[in-house]
NUPATOR-287900 format. One record per residue (C-alpha): residue in three letters; chain; x, y, z. Coordinates in pm, 1 decimal, always signed. Layout:
<nodes>
+-----+-------+----------+----------+----------+
| res | chain |       px |       py |       pz |
+-----+-------+----------+----------+----------+
| ALA |     A |        X |        Y |        Z |
...
+-----+-------+----------+----------+----------+
</nodes>
This chain:
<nodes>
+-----+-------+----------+----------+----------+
| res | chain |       px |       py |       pz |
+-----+-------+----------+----------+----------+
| UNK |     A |  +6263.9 |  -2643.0 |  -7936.5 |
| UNK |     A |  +6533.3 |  -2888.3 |  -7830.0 |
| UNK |     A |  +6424.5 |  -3226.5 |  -8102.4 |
| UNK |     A |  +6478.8 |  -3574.9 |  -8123.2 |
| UNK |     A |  +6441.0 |  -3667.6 |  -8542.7 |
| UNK |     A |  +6400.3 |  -4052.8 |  -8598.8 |
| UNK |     A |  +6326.5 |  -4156.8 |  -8964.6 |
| UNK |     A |  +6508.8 |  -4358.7 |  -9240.4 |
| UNK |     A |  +6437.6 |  -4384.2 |  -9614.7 |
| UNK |     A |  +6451.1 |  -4045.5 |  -9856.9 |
| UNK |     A |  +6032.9 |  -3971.0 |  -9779.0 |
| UNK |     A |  +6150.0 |  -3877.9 |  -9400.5 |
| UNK |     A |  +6402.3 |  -3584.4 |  -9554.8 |
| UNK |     A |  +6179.6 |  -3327.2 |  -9593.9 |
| UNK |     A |  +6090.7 |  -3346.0 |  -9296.0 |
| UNK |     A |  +6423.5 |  -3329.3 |  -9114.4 |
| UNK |     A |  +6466.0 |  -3015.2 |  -9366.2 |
| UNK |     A |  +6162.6 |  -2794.7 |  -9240.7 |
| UNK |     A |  +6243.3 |  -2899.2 |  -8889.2 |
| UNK |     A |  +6566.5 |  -2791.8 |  -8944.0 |
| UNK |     A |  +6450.6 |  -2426.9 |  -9162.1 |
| UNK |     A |  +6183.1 |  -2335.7 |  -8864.9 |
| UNK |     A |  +6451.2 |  -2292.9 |  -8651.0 |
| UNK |     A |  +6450.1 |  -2608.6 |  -8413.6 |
| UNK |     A |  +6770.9 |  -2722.4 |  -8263.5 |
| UNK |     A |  +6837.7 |  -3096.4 |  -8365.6 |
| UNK |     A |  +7022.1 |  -3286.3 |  -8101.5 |
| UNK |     A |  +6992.0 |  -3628.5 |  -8213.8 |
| UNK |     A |  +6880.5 |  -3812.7 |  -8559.9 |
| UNK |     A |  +6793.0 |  -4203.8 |  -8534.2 |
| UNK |     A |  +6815.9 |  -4394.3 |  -8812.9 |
| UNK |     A |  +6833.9 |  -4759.2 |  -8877.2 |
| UNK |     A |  +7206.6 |  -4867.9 |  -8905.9 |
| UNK |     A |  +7381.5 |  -4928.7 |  -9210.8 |
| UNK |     A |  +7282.9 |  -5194.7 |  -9436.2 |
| UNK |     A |  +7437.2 |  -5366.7 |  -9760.3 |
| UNK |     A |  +7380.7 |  -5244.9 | -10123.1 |
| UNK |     A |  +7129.1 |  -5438.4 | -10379.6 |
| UNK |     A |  +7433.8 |  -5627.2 | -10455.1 |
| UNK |     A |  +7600.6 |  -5657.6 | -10168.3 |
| UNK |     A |  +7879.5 |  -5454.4 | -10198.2 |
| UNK |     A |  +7954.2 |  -5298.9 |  -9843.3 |
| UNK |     A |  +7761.3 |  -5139.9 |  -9571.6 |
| UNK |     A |  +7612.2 |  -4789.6 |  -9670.4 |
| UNK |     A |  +7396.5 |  -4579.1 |  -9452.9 |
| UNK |     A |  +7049.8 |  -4465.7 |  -9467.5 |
| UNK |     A |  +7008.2 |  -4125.7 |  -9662.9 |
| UNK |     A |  +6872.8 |  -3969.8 |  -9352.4 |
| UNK |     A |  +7205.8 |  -4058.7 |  -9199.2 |
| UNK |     A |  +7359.5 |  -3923.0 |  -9487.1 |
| UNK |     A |  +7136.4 |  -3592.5 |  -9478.4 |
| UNK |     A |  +7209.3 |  -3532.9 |  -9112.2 |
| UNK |     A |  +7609.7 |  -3563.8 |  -9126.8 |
| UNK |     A |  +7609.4 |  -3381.9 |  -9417.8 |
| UNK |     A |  +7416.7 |  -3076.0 |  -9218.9 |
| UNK |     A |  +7645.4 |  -3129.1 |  -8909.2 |
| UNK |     A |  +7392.9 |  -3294.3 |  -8701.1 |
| UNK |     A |  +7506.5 |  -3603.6 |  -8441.3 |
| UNK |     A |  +7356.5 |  -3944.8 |  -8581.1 |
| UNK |     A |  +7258.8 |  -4288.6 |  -8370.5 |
| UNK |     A |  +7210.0 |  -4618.9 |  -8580.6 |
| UNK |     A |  +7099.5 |  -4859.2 |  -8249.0 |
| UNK |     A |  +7001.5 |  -5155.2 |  -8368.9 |
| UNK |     A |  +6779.6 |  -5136.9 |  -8063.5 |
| UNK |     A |  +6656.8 |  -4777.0 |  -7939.4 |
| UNK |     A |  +6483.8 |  -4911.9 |  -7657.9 |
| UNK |     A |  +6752.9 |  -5069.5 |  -7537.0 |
| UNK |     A |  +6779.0 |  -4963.9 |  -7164.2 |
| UNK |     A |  +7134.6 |  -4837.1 |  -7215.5 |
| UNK |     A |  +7011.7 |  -4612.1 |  -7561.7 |
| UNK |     A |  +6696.8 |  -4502.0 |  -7359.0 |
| UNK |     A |  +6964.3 |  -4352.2 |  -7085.2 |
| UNK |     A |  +7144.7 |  -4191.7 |  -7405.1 |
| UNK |     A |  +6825.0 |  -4033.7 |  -7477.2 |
| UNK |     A |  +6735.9 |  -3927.9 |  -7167.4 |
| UNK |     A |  +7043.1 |  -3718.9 |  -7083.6 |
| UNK |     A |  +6935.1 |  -3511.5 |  -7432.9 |
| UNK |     A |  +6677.3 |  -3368.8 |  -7246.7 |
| UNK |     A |  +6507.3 |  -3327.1 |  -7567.0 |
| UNK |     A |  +6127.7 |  -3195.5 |  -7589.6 |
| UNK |     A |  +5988.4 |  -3422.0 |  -7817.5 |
| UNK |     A |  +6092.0 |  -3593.7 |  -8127.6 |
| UNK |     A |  +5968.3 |  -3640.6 |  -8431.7 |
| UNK |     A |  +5925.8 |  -3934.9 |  -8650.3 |
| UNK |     A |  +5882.4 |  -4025.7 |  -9026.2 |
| UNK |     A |  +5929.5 |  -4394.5 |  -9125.6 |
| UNK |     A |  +6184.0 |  -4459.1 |  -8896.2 |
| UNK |     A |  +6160.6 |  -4875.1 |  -8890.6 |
| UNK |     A |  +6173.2 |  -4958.8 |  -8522.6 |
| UNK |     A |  +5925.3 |  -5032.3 |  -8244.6 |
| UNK |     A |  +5915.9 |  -4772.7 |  -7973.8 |
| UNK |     A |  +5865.2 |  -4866.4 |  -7625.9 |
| UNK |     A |  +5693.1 |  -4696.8 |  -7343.3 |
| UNK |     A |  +6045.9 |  -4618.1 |  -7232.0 |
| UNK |     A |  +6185.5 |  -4469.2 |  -7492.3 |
| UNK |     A |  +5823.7 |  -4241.9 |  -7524.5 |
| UNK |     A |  +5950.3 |  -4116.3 |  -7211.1 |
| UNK |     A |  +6272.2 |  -3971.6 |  -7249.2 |
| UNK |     A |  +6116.3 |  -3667.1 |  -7360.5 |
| UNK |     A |  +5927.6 |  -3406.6 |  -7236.4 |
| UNK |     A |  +5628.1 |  -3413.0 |  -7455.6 |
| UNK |     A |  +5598.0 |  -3712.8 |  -7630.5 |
| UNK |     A |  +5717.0 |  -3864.6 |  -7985.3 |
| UNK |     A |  +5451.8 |  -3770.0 |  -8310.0 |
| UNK |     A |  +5474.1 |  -3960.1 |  -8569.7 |
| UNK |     A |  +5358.3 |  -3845.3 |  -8930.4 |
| UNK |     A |  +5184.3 |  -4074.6 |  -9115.4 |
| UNK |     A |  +5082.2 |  -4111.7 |  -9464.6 |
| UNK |     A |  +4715.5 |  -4184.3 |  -9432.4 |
| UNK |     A |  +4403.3 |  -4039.8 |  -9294.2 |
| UNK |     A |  +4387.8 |  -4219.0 |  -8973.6 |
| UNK |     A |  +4236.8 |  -4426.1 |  -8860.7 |
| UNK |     A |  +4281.6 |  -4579.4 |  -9234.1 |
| UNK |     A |  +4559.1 |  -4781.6 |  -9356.9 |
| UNK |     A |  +4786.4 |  -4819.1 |  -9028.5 |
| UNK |     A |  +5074.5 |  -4998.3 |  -9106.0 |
| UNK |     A |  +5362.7 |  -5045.1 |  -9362.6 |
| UNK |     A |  +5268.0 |  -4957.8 |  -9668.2 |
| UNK |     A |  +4956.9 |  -4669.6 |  -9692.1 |
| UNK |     A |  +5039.0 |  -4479.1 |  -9953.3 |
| UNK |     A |  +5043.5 |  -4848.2 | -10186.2 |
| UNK |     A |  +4747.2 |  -5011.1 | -10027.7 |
| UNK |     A |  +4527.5 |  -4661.7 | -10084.4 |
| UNK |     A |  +4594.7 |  -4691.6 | -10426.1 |
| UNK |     A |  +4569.8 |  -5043.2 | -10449.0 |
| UNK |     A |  +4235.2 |  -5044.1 | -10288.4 |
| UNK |     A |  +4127.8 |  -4757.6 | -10537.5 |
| UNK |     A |  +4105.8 |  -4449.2 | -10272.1 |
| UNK |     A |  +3998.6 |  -4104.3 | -10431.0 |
| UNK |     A |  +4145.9 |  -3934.2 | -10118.0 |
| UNK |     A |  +4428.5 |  -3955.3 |  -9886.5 |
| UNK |     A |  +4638.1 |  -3805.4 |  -9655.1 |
| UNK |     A |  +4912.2 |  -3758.1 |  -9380.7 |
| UNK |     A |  +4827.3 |  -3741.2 |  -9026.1 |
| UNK |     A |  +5027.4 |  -3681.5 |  -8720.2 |
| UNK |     A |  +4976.8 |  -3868.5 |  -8371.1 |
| UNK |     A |  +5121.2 |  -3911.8 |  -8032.8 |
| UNK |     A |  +5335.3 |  -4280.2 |  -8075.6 |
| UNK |     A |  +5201.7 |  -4506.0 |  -7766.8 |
| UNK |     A |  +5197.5 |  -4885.3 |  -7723.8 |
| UNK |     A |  +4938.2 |  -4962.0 |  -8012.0 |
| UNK |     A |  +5053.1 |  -4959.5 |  -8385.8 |
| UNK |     A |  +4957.0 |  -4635.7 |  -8557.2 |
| UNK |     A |  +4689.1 |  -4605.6 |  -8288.4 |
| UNK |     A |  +4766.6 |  -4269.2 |  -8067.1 |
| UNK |     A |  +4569.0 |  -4005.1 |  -8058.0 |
| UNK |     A |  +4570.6 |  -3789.0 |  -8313.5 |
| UNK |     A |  +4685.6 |  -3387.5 |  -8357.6 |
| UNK |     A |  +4618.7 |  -3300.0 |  -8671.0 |
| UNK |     A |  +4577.5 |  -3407.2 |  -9027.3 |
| UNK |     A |  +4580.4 |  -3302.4 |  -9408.1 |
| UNK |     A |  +4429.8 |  -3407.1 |  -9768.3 |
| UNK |     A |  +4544.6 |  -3557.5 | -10098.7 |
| UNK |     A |  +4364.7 |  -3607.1 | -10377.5 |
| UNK |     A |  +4475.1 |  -3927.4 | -10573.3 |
| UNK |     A |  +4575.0 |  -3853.9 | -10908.8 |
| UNK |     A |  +4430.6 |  -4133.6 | -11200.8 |
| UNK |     A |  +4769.9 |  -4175.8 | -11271.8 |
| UNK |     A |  +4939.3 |  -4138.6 | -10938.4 |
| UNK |     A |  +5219.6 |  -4404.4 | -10846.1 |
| UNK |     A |  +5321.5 |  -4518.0 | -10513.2 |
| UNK |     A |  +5627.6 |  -4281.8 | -10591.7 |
| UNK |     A |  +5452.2 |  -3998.1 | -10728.2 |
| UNK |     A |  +5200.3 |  -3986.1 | -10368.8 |
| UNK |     A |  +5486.8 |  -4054.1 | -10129.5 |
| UNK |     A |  +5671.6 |  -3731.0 | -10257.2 |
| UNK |     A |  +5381.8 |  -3486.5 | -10261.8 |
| UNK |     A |  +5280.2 |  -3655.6 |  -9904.3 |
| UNK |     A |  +5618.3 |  -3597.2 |  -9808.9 |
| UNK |     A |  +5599.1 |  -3212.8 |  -9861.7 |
| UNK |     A |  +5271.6 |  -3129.1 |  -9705.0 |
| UNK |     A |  +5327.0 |  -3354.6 |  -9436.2 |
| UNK |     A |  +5691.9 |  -3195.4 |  -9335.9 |
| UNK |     A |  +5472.8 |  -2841.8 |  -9261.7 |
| UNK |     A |  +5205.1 |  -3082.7 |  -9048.7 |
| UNK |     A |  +5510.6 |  -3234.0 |  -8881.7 |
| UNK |     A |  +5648.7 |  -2885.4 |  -8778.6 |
| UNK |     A |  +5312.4 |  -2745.2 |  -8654.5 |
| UNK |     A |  +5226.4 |  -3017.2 |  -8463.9 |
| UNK |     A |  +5496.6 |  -3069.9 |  -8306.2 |
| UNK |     A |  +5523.5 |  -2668.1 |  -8176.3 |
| UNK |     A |  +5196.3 |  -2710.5 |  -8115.6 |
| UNK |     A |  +5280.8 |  -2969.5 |  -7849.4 |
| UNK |     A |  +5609.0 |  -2767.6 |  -7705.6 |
| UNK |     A |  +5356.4 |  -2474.0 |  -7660.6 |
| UNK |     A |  +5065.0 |  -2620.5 |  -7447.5 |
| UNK |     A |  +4794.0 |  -2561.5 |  -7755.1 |
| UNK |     A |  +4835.4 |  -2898.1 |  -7913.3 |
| UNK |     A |  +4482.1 |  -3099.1 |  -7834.6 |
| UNK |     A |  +4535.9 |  -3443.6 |  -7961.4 |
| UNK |     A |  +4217.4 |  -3646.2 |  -8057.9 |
| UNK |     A |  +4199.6 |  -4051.9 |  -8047.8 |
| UNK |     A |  +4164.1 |  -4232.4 |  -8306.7 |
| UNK |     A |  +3776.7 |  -4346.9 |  -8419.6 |
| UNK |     A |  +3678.0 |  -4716.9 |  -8405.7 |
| UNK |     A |  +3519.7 |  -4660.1 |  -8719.0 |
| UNK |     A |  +3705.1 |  -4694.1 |  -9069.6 |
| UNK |     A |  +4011.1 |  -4868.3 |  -8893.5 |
| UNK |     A |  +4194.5 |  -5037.7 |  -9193.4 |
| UNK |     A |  +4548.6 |  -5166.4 |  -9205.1 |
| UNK |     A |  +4815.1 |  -5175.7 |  -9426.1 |
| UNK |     A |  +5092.3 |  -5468.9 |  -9478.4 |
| UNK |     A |  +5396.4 |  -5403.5 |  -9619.9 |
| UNK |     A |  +5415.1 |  -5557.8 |  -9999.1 |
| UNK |     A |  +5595.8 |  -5847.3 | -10097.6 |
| UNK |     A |  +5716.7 |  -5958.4 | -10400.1 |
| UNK |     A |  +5438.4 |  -6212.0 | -10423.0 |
| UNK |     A |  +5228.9 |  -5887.0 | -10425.0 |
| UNK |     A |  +5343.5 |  -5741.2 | -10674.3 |
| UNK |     A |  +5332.0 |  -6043.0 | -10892.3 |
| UNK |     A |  +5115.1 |  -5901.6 | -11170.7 |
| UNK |     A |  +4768.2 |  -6151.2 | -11243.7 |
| UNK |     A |  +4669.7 |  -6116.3 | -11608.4 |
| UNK |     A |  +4342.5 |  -6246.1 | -11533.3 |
| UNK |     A |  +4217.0 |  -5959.3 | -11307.6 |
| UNK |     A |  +3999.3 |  -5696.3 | -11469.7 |
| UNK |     A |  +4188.3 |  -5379.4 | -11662.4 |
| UNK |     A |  +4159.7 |  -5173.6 | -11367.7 |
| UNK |     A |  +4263.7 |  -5394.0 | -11041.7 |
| UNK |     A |  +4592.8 |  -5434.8 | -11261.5 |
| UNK |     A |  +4629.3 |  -5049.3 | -11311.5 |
| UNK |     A |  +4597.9 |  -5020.2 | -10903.2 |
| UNK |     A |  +4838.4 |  -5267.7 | -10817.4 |
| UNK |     A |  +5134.6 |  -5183.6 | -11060.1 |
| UNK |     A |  +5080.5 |  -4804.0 | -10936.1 |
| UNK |     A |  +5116.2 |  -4935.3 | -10552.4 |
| UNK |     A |  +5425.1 |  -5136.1 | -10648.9 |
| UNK |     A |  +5593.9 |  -4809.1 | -10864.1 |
| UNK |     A |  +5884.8 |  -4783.4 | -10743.5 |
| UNK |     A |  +5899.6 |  -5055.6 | -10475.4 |
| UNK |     A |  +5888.5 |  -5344.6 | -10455.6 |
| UNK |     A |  +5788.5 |  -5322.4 | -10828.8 |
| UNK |     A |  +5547.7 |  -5531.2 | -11029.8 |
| UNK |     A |  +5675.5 |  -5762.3 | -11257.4 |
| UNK |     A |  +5532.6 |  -6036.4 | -11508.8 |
| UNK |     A |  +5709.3 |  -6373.4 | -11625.4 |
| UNK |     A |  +5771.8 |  -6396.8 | -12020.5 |
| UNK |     A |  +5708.6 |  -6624.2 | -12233.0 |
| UNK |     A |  +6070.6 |  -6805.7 | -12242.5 |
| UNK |     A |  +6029.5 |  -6816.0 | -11802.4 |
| UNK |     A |  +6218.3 |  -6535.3 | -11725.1 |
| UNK |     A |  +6079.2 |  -6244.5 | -11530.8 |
| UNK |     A |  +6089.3 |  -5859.2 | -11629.0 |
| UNK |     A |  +5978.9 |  -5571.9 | -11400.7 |
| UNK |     A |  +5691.9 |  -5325.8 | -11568.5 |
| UNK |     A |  +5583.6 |  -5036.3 | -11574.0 |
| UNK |     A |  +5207.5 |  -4842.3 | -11538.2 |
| UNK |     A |  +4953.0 |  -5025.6 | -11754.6 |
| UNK |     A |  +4665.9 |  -4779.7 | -11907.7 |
| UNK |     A |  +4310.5 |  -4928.1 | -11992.6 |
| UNK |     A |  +4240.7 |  -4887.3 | -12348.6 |
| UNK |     A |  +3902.8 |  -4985.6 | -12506.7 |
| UNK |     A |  +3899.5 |  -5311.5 | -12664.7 |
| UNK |     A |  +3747.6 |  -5651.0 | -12691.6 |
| UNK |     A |  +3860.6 |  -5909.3 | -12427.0 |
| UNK |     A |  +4128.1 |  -6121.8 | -12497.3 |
| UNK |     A |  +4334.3 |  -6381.0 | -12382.1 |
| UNK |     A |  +4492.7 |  -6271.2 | -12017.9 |
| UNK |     A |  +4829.9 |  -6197.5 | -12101.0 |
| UNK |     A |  +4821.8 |  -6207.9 | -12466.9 |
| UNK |     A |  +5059.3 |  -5959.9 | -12635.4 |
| UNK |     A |  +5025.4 |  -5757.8 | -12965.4 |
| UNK |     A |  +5141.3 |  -5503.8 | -13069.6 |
| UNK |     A |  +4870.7 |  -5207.0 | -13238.2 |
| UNK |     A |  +4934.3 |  -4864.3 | -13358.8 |
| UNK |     A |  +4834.4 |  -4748.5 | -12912.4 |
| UNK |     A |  +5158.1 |  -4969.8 | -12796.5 |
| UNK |     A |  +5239.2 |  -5284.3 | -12699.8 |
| UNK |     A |  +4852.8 |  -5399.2 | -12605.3 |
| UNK |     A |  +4834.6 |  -5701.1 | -12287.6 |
| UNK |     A |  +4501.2 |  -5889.1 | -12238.0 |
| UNK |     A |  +4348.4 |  -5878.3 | -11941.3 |
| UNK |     A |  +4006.0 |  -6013.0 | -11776.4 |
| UNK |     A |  +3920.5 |  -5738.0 | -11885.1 |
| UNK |     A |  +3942.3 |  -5470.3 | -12123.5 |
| UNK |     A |  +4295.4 |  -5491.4 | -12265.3 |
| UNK |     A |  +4602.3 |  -5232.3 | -12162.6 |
| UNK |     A |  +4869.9 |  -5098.5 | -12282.2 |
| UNK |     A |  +5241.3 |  -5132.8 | -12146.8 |
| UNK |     A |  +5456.9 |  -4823.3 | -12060.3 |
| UNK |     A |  +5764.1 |  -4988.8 | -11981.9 |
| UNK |     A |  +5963.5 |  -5295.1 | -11925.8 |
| UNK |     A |  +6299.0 |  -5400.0 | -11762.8 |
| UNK |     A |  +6412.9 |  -5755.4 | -11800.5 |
| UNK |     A |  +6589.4 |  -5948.9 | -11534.8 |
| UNK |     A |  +6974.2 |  -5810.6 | -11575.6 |
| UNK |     A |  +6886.3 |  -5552.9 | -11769.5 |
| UNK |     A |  +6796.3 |  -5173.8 | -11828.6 |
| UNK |     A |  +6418.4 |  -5004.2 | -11862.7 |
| UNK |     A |  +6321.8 |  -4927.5 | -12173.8 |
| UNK |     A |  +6006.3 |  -4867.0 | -12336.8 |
| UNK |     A |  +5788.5 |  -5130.2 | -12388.0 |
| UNK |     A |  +5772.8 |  -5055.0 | -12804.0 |
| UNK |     A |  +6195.9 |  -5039.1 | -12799.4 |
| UNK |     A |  +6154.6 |  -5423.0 | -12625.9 |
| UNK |     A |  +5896.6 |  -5541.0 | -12827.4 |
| UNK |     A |  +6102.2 |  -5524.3 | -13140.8 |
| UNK |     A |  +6435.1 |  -5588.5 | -12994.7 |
| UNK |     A |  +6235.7 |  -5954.2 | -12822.5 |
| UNK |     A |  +6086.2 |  -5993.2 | -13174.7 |
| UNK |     A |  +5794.1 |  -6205.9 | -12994.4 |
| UNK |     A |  +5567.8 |  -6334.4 | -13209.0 |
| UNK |     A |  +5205.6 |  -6149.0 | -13200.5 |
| UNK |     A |  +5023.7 |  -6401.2 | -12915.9 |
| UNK |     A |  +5278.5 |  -6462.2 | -12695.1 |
| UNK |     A |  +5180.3 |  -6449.0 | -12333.7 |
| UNK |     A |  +5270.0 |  -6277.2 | -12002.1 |
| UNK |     A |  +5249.1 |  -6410.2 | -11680.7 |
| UNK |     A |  +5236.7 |  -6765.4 | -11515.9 |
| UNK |     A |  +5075.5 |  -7067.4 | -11738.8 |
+-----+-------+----------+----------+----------+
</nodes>
């Protein structure tokens, strides 16, 4: 099949790659358009850009792809579909258009759960045992089309927001590929969404993943694993300054003081509102990770120090 691929950040690669490996002619990858570095040096482009140039394939960065004038660009491809993984931009009903069968989008939930954003983070937030990836026809609605087909993920106990994302990735790429032939060959028979379960999924900000000390052991677990790698959880310390961390793990205990430190023969030991946890890692504003022991003794806090906001 003649393909559109539109999709931006490293989870959309493999993807592109089993696209690509079936046997599918690429005519066009959209991606959003080059953007400056954490610290601002330059303008570098999205690793899907990066991917596709370094395969040979011809990139678009529109800042707009349903502008009239990109629509016409698209058009002329006479592509017959496209697909789509985290690509970053509304599509319009005009864009839907320019190809023959449609644009499916993979998605890393069980629809109709967790449209949006941010799935993967807010399934493990909320505690989920399962998840998923589906794939749907894009129309007006956000992460509302009808759906063609779907797989399952269990949630590891110690699964991050990273560690999902990748394994989603994989099995998704193969649901991406079948779907979409499924489509080009007339034996694709897409199924709308159910009113039932319909949950939604904001992106996180860094108020998110602001870490509360007074929550119970395992809310905090959940919401450090949904904000591993990005946008990352992080703590204040005790002189004001802030420090990303790592997964916490539960550990029996008496309650203590919510964000009291110690340090026991398990690890560095936090209070909670809870049962207590210990800290895996720790990475200090302007500096490097390192394990939460290494810092302890390098900070040389004194044994009831706290974390977090007074």
């Amino acid at each position: 099949m003649r393909l559109i691929f539109a999709g931006t950040p490293e989870v959309a690669i493999p993807a592109l790659a089993a696209l690509i490996d079936a046997g599918h002619e690429i005519a066009l990858v959209l991606t959003q358009p080059d953007a400056k570095g954490r610290r601002g040096s330059g303008l570098h482009p999205s690793v899907v850009k990066q991917y596709a140039l370094d395969h040979g394939l011809t990139v678009e960065t529109p800042a707009k792809a349903s502008a009239p004038d990109f629509v016409e660009r698209v058009r002329g491809i006479h592509a017959d579909a496209a697909g789509v993984v985290a690509y970053g931009q509304i599509l319009r009903p005009s864009l839907i258009a320019a190809t023959a069968h449609g644009w499916v989008n993979l998605h890393f939930s069980l629809l109709p759960a967790w449209r949006g954003a941010a799935p993967v983070q807010r399934a493990l937030q909320a505690g989920d045992d399962l998840t998923g990836a589906s794939t749907f026809l894009i129309e007006e609605g956000l992460d509302t089309g009808p759906v063609i087909g779907q797989v399952t993920e269990r949630i590891k106990p110690a699964d991050t927001a990273g560690d999902l994302l990748g394994r989603l990735a994989k099995v998704g790429a193969s649901l991406l590929v079948d779907s979409i032939e499924a489509l080009g060959g007339g034996f694709a028979m897409p199924q709308p969404q159910s009113e039932d379960g319909v949950s939604h999924a904001a992106k996180l900000s860094r108020d998110d993943a602001l870490v509360r000390w007074d929550l119970p052991a395992h809310v905090i677990d959940r919401a450090i694993r949904a904000c591993t790698p990005a946008p990352g959880a992080w703590t204040t310390l005790p002189d004001g300054s802030t420090a990303k961390i790592g997964p916490v793990v539960p550990v029996d205990g008496p309650a203590t003081t919510p964000g009291l430190m110690r340090a026991t023969e398990e690890g560095i030991v936090i209070g909670t509102g809870g049962k207590p946890v210990t800290l895996s890692w720790i990475q200090p504003a302007g500096k490097k990770v390192m394990d939460a022991r290494d810092w302890w003794r390098g900070a040389r806090w004194a044994d009831g120090a706290l974390l977090g906001e007074a």
